[in-house]
C-alpha positions as CSV (number, residue, x, y, z in Angstrom):
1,X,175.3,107.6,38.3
2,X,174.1,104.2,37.0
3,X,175.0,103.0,33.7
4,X,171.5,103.8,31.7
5,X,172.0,107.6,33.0
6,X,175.6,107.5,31.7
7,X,174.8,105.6,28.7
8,X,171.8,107.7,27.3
9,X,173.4,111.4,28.7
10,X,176.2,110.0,25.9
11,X,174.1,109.0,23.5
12,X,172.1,112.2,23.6
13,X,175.2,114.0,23.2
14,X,176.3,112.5,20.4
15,X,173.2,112.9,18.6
16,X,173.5,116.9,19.1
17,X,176.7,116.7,17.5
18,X,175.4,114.4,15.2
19,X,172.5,117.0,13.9
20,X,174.6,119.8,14.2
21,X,177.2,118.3,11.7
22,X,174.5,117.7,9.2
23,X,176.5,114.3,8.1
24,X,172.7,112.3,8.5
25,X,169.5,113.1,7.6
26,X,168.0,113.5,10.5
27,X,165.1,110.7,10.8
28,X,168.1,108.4,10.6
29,X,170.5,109.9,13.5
30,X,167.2,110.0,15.7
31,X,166.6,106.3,14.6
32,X,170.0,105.1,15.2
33,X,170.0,106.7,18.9
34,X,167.1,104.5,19.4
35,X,168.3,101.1,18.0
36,X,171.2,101.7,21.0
37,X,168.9,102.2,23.2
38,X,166.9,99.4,22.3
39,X,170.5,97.2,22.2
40,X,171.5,98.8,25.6
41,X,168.1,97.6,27.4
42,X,166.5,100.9,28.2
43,X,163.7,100.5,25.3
44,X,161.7,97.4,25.2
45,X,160.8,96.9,21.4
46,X,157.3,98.2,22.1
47,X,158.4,101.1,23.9
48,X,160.8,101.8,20.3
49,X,157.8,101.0,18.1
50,X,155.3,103.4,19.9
51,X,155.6,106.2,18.0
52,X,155.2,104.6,14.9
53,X,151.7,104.3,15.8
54,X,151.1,107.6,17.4
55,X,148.1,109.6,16.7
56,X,149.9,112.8,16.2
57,X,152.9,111.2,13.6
58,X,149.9,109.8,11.5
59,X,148.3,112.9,11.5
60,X,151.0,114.8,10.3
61,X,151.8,112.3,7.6
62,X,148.2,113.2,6.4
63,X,148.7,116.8,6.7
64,X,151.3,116.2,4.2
65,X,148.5,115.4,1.4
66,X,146.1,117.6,2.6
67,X,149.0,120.7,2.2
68,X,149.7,118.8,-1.3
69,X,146.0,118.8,-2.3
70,X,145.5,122.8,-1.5
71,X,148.8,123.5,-3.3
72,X,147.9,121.4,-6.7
73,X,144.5,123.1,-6.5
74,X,146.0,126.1,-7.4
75,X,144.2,128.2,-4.7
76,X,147.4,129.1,-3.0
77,X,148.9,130.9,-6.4
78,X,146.0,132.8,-6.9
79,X,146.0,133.9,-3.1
80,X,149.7,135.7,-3.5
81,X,148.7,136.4,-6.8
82,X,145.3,138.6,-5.3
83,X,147.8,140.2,-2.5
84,X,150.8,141.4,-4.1
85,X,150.0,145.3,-5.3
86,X,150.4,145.7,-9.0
87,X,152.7,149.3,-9.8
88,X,154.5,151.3,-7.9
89,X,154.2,150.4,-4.3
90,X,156.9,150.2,-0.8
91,X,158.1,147.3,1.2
92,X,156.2,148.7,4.0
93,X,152.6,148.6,2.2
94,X,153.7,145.3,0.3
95,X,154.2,144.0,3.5
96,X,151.2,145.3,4.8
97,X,149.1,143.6,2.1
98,X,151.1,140.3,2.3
99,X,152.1,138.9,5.9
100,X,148.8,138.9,7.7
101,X,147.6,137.2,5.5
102,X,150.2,134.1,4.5
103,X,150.5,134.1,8.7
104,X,146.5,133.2,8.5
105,X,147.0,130.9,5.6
106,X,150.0,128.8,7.3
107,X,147.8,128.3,10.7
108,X,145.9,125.4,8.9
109,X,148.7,124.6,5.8
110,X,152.2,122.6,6.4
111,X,154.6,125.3,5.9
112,X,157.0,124.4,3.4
113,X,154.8,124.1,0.4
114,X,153.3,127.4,1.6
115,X,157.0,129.4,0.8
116,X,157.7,126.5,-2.1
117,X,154.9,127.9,-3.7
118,X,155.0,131.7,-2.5
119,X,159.3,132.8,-2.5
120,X,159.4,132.4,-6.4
121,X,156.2,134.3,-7.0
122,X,157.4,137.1,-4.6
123,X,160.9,137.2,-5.6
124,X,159.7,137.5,-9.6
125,X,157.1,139.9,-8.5
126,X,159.9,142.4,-6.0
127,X,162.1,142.4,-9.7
128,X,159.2,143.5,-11.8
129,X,158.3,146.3,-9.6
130,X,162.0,147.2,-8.8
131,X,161.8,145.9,-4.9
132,X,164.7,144.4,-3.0
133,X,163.2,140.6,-2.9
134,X,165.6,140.4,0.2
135,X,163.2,142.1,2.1
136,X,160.0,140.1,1.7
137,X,162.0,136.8,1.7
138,X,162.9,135.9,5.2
139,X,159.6,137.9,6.5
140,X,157.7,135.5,4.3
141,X,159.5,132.4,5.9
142,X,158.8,134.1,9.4
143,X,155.3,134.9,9.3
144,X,154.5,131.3,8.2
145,X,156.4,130.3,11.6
146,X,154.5,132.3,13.6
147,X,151.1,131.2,11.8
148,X,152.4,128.0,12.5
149,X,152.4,128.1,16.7
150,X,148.7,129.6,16.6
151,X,146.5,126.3,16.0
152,X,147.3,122.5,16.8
153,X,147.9,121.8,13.0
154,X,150.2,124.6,12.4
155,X,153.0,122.4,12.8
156,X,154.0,119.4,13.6
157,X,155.8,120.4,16.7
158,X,152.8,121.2,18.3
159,X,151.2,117.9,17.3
160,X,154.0,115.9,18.4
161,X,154.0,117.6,22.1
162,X,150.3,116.7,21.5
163,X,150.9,113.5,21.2
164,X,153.1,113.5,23.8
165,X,150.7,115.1,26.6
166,X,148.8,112.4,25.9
167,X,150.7,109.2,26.4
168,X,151.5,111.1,29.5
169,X,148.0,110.5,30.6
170,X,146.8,114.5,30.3
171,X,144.3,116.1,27.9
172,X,145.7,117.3,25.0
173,X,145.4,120.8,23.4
174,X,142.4,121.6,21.7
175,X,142.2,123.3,17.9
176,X,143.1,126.9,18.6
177,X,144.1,126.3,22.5
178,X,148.0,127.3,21.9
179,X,146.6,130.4,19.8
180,X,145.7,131.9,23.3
181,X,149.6,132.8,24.0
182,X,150.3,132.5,19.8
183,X,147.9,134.8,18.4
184,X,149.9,137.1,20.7
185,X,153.4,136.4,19.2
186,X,152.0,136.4,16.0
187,X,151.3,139.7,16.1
188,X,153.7,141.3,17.7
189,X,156.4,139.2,15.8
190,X,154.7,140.9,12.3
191,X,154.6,144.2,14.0
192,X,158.0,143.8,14.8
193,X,158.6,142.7,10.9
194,X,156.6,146.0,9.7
195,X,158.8,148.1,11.8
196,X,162.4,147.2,11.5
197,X,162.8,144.6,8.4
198,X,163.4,147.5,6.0
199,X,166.3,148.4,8.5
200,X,167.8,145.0,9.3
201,X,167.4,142.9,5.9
202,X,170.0,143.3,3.5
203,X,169.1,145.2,-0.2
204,X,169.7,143.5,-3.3
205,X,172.0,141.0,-3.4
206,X,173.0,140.3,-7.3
207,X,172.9,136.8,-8.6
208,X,176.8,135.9,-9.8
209,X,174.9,134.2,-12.7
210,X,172.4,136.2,-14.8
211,X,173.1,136.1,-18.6
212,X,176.2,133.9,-19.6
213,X,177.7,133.3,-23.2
214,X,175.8,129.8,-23.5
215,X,172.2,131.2,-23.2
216,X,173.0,133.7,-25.8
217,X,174.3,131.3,-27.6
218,X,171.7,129.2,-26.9
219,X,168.1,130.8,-26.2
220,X,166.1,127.8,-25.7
221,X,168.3,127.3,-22.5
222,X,167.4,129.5,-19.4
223,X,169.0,130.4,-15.8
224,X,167.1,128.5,-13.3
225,X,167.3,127.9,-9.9
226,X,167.1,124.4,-7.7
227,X,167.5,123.8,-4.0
228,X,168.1,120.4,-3.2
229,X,166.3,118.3,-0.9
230,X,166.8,115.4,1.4
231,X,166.0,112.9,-1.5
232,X,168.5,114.8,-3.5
233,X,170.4,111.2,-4.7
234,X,174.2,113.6,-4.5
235,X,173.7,114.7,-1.1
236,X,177.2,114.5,0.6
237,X,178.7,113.9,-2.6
238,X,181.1,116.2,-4.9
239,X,179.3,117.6,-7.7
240,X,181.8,116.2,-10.5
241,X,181.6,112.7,-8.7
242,X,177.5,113.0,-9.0
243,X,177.9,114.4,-13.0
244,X,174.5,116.4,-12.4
245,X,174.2,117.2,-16.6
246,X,174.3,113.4,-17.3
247,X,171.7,113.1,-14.2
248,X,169.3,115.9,-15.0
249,X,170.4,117.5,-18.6
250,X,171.4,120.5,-16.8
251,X,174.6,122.3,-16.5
252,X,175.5,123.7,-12.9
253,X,176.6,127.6,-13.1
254,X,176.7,128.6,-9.4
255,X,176.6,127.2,-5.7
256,X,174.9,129.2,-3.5
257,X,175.0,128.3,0.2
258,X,174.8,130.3,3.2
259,X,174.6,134.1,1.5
260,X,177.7,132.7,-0.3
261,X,177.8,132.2,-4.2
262,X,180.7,129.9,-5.6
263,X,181.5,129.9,-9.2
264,X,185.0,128.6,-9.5
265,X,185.7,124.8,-9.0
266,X,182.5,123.6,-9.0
267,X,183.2,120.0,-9.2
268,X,185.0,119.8,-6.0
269,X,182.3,121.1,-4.1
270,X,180.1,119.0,-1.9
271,X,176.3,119.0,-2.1
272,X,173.9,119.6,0.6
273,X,171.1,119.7,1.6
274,X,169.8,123.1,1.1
275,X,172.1,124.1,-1.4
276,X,170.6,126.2,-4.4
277,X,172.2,125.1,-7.7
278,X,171.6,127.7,-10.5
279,X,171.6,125.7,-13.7
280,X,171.4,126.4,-17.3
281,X,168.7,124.5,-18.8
282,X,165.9,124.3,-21.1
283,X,162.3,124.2,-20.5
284,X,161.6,120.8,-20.4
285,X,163.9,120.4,-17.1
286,X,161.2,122.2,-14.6
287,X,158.3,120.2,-16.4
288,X,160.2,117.1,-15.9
289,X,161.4,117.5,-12.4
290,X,158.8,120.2,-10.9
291,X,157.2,117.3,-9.3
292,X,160.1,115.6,-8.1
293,X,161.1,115.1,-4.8
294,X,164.7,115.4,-5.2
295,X,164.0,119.3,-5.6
296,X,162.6,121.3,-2.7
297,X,162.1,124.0,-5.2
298,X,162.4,125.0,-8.6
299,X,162.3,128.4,-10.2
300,X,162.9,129.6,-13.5
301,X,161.4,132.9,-13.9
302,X,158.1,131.8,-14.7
303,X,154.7,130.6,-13.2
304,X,155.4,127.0,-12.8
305,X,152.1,126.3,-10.4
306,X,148.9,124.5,-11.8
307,X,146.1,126.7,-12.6
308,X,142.9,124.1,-12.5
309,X,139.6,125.7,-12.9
310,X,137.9,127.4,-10.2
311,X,135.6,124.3,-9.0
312,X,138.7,122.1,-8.0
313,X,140.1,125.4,-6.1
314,X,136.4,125.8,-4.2
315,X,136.4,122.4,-3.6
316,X,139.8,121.9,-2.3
317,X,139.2,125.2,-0.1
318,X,135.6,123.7,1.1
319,X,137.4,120.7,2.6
320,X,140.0,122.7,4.2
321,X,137.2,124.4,6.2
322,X,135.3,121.5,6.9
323,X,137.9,119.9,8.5
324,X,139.2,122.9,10.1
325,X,135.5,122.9,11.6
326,X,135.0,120.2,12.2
327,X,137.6,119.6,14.6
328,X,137.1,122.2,16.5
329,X,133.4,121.3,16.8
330,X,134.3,118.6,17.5
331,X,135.9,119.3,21.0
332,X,132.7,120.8,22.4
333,X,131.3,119.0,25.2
334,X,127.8,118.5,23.6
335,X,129.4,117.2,20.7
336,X,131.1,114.3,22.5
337,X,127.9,113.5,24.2
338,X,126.3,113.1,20.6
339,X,128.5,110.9,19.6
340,X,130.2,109.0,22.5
341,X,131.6,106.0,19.9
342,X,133.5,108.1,18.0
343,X,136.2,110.7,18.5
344,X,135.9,113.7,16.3
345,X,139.1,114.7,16.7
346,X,141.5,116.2,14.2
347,X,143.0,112.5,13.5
348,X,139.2,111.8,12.5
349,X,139.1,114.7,10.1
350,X,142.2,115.3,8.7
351,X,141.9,110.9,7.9
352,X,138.4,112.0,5.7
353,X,139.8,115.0,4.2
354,X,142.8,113.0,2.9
355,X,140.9,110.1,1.6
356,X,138.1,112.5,-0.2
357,X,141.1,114.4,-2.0
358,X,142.3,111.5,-2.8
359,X,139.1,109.7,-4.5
360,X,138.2,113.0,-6.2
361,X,142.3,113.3,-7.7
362,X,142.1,117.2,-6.3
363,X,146.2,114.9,-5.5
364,X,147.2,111.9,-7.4
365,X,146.5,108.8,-5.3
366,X,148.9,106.8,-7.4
367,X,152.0,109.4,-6.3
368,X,150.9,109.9,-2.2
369,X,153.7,109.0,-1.0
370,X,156.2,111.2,-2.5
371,X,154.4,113.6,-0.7
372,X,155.0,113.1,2.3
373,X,158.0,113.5,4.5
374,X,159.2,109.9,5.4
375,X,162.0,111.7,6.9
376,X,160.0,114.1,9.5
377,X,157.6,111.6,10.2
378,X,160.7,108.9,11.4
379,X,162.4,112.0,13.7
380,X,159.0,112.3,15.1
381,X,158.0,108.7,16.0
382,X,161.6,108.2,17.4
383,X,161.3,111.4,19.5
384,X,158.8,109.3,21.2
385,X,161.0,106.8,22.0
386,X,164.1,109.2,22.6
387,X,161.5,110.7,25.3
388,X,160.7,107.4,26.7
389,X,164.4,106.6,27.3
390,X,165.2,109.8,28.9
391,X,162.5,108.8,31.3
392,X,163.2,104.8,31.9
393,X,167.0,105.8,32.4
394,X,165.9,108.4,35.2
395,X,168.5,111.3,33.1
396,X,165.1,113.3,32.6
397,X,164.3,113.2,36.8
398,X,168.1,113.9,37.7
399,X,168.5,117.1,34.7
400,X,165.6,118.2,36.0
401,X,166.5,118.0,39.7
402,X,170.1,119.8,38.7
403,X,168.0,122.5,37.0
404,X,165.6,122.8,39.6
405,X,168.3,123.1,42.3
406,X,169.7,126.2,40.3
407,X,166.9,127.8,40.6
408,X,164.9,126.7,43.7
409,X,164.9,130.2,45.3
410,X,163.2,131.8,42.2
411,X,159.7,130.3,41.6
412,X,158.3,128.1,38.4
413,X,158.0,131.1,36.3
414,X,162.1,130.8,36.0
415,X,162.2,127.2,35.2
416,X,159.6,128.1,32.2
417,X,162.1,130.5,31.5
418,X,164.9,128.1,31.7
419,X,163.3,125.3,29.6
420,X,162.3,128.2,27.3
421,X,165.7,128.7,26.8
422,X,166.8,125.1,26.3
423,X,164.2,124.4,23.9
424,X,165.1,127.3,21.8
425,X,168.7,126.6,21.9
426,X,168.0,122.8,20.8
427,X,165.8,123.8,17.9
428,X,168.1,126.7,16.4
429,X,170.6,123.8,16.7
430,X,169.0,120.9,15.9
431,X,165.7,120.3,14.5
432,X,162.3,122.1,15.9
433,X,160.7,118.0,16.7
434,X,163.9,116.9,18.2
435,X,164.4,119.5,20.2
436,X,160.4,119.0,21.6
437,X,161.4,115.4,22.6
438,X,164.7,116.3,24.4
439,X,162.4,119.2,26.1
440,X,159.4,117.3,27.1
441,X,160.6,114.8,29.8
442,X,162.3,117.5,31.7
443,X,159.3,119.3,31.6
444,X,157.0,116.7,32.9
445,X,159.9,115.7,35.8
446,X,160.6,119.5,36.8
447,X,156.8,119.9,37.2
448,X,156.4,116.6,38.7
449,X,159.0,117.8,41.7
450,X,157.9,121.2,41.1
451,X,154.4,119.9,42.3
452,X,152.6,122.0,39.6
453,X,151.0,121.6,36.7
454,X,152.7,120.5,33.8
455,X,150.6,122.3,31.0
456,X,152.6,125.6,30.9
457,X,155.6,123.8,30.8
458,X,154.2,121.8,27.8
459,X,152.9,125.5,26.1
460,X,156.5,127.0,26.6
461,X,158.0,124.0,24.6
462,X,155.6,124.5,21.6
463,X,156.5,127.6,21.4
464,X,160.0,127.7,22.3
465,X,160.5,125.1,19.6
466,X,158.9,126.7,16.5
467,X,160.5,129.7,17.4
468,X,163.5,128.9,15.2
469,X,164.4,132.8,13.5
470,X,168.1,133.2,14.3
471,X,169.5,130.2,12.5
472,X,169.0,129.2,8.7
473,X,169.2,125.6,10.1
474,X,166.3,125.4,12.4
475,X,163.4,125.1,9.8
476,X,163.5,124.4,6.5
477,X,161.4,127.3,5.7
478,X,164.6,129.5,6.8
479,X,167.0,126.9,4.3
480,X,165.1,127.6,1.1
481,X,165.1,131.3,1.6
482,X,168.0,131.6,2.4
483,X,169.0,130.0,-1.1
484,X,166.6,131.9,-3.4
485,X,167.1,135.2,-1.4
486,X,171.1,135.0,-1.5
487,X,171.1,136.1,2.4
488,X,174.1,135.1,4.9
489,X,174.0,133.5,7.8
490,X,174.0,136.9,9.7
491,X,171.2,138.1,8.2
492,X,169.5,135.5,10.4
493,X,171.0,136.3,13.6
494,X,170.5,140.2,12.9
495,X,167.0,139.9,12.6
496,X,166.1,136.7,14.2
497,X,167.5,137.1,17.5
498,X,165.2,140.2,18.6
499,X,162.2,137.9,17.1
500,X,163.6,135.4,19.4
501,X,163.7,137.4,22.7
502,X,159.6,138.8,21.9
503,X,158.4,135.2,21.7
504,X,160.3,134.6,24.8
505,X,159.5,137.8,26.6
506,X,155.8,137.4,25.9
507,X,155.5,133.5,26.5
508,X,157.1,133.2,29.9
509,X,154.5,136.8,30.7
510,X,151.2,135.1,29.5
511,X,151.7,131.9,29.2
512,X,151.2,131.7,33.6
513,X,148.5,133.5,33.4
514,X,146.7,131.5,30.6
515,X,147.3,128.2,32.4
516,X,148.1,128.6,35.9
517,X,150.9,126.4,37.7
């Protein structure tokens, strides 16, 4: 082995570990793997820079907005709003009503603000009409992952593999492309939800803080409930050392963090990211810090989201469609002909649709940027360059040679299976974008030897990497459930893993079939 393969095979390592630890954020362990790389030789500075400039980061920054202008709209409230039955109902019909449709919705919306904006609705909702929450919590965080793998925006994974087919020199996926083999997950995965959810999700788990002396005591102050994001300034600090009432005015009651809820000692405890922090506070806490970026989420009982008047949430929806649309049509052959000068891409209409929500304040221009992910967007454009490494270095030709060896008696449709499998493992592990650049160089090398085609490989690792249900750690989605709902870590794998082994199942069947090797 030459000293680039040895030097990037540790460096890789060390990054797993790094991620899986959780002592970075991590933009900044992808980023410092890089700045090695780039000290070590493999990475020119161009080669590091690259993603910065990719087509696919910069769209998902603008996704960002776009998500941010549909939730301050309002439309999205009044959508949960519309499907949650009023009176007596069951899980099974509540679900009925509910996951179809927030699948649809989180197709064509970033899926955080999509369960921001929905879990405190739904869990307030579940108590009023004497429903477990628990059981509409982590199928709400599901079905917006499996809305997520039907269409190109759906998340950013699929845009960074995107972005990634084409520096290789391939043509990229089209709008609703990956929704041939998605739609089909999708489905099954909510099926699968409708059926056994009841069964495997845990009933109610009670808050260990409800009522305490101080808010009878006190009634302007009220329970409410924070999760901490990766701005949170006390992140990896003890709460005593961070003094979170002389930060925020608030008094912290309970810890919750991973289905556990810690009362006792408080001060020693070290924040994470992720953690929800039930706090005693008045109103004037969410109205300060509901737009902050420090908090993922705050819930306090009540409807915190804006309620503009009907033309802003018409207009906002209008653009949504448009651009949707316009994409699409945008693809067709005739189309192209029309307008040979310009590429109407999604990068071409997701850049209008930001810029007209901007000028018409349906967001506030002056605020864009705590919108936006800096932290996503920095994993993604040094995935790039992680990719590029593992190919200057030659460790994606000789992992893929080792893995093709294993299996050389067996066909392409196990090595799909295989990178199926690593992908999945990497992104219940890691994160869903890092795991897609460790993926896709193998991918391209095995198929390169292979002598096939490399765009089922390229499918499998979309999907295999948004497939994150087992783990609470995989998407945030999964973290800020797992807060508000009060589930373990178990409850994860118990219902996860079968949701797991149905994308895999039906992937490795169709995908073949869909795009031939």
């Amino acid at each position: 082995m030459t000293f680039d393969i040895v030097f990037v095979l540790l460096a890789l390592l060390g990054m797993v570990v790094a991620l899986v630890l959780d002592k970075m954020r991590p933009g900044m362990v992808l980023f410092s793997v890089v700045v090695l790389f780039l000290c070590a030789g493999i990475l020119t500075p161009k080669e590091m820079l690259e993603g910065f400039s990719n087509k696919g980061m910069i769209t998902v920054a603008m996704l960002f907005l776009v998500s941010e202008g549909i939730r301050q709209s309002g439309a999205l409230g009044q959508v949960i709003k519309k499907l949650l039955p009023q009176g007596r109902t069951t899980v099974f019909k509540a679900q009925l009503r509910m996951l179809p449709t927030i699948s649809f919705i989180s197709a064509f919306l970033n899926n955080t603000p999509v369960v921001v904006i929905f879990a405190p609705i739904i869990k307030r909702w579940a108590e009023s009409v004497k429903l477990p929450a628990t059981k509409f919590l982590i199928p709400l965080s599901y079905v917006t992952i499996l809305g997520g793998i039907c269409t190109l925006i759906g998340t950013s994974t699929n845009l960074v593999v995107h972005g990634m087919i084409l520096e290789a020199g391939y043509e990229g996926f089209t709008m609703f492309e990956l929704g041939k083999v998605g739609i089909f997950i999708a489905v099954a995965g909510i099926i699968y939800l409708f059926l056994f959810s009841s069964k495997l999700l845990p009933d109610v788990r009670t808050d260990a803080v409800k009522l305490d002396d101080e808010e009878e005591e006190d009634s302007s102050l009220h329970r409410v409930e924070a999760v901490l994001g990766p701005r949170f300034p006390g992140i990896n600090k003890k709460l005593g050392e961070f003094n979170f009432q002389r930060h925020y005015g608030a008094a912290v009651k309970e810890i919750k963090r991973s289905g556990q809820s810690i009362t006792e000692n408080l001060d020693n405890e070290v924040l994470r990211d992720g953690d929800t922090l039930v706090v005693m506070a008045d109103d004037s806490f969410v109205q300060t810090w509901g737009e902050s970026s420090v908090f993922v989420l705050l819930a306090n009982g009540k409807d915190n989201e804006p309620v503009p008047g009907k033309g802003k949430r018409w207009f906002a929806l209008v653009l949504l469609i448009l651009m949707i649309t316009g994409a699409t049509v945008g693809e067709l052959p005739a189309v192209k002909e029309a307008f040979p000068n310009i590429k109407l891409d999604m990068f071409f209409f997701v850049s209008v649709t930001t810029i007209i929500m901007a000028w018409t304040k349906i967001f506030p221009a002056r605020k864009y940027t705590k919108y936006i992910s800096w932290d996503i967007l920095i994993t993604i454009a040094c995935a790039f360059a992680i990719s590029k490494a593992m190919v200057n270095s030659g460790v994606a030709d000789i992992v893929a040679s080792y893995i093709i060896g294993m299996t050389e008696h067996y066909g392409p449709q196990v090595l799909l299976a295989a990178v199926f499998i690593i992908t999945n493992l990497f992104t219940e592990l890691i994160t869903n974008n890092a795991a897609a650049a460790l993926a896709f160089p193998l991918a391209l090398s095995i198929s390169s030897q292979m002598g096939v085609s490399p765009m089922p490989f390229f499918v499998v690792i979309c999907m295999a990497a948004s497939a994150s249900f087992s783990t609470p750690i995989g998407y945030q989605t999964n973290l800020i459930v797992q807060g508000i709902g009060n589930y373990k870590f178990t409850d994860f794998v118990r219902i996860g893993l079968p949701l797991n082994i149905i994308a895999f199942l039906i992937s490795i069947f169709l995908i073949p079939l869909i795009w031939p090797f």
